[in-house]
N, C-alpha and C positions, 0 to 999 in steps of 0.2 A: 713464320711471318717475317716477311721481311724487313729491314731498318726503317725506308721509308714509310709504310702503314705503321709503322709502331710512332714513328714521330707526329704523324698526322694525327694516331689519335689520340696522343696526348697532346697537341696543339690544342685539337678538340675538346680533350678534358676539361682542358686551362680555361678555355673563354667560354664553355657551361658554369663551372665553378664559379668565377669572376660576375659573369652575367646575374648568376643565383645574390650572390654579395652585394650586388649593387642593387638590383630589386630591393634585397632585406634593408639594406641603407637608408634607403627613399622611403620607404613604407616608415621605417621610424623613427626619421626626420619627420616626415608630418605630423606621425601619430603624437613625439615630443614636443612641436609646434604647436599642437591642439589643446595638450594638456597642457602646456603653460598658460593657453589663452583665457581656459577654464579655470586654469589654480588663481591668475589675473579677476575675472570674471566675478570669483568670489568675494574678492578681495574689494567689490567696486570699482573698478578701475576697467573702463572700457579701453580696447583696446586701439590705437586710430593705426601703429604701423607695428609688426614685427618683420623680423630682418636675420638671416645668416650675420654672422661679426664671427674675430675673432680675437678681440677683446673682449674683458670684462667677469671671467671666468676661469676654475681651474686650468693645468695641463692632462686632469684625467678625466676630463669632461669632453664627450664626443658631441654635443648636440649645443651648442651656442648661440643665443639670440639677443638683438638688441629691440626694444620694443620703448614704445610711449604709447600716452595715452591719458586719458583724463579721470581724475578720483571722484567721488559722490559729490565733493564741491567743485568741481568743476575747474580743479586746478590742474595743468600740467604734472604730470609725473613721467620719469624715465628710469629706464635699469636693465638689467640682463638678468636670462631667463636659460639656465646653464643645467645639463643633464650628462647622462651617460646610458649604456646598453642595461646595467646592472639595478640602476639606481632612480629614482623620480625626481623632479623637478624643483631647483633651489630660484628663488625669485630675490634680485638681487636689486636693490636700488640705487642710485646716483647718487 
């Protein structure tokens, strides 16, 4: 095989691989977005915004959110809602 097909398809390899990482990324960014809304949810505390941040949480935490919203009496509440690949959902408050 020659150098060039051998470069091409590891070029190729690289941005299937890449491609694959970034799908799993997205898929559990939302999925981690969801369950916070639900851990929130039970908590009484309807949700009005969640948000990418990148305060308010660990540096081993891949999944960062900042979120308000209003409690059973209808007061303001705000906080972050901070996760990882390994780990569920810590709900954090201001």
């Amino acid at each position: 095989m020659r150098a060039e097909a051998r470069i091409g398809l590891g070029i190729l390899g690289f941005v299937f691989i890449a491609s694959i990482m970034t799908m799993a990324y997205i898929g559990s960014y939302e999925a981690k977005k969801q369950q916070a809304i639900d851990i929130l949810s039970m908590q009484s505390i309807g949700v009005t915004k969640i948000e990418w941040t990148i305060f308010g949480c660990g540096t081993d935490d891949e999944f960062k959110f900042a979120w308000s919203g209003n409690n059973r009496d209808n007061k303001p509440v705000e906080g972050y809602a901070c996760s990882g690949y390994l780990k569920g959902v810590t709900i954090r408050y201001k």
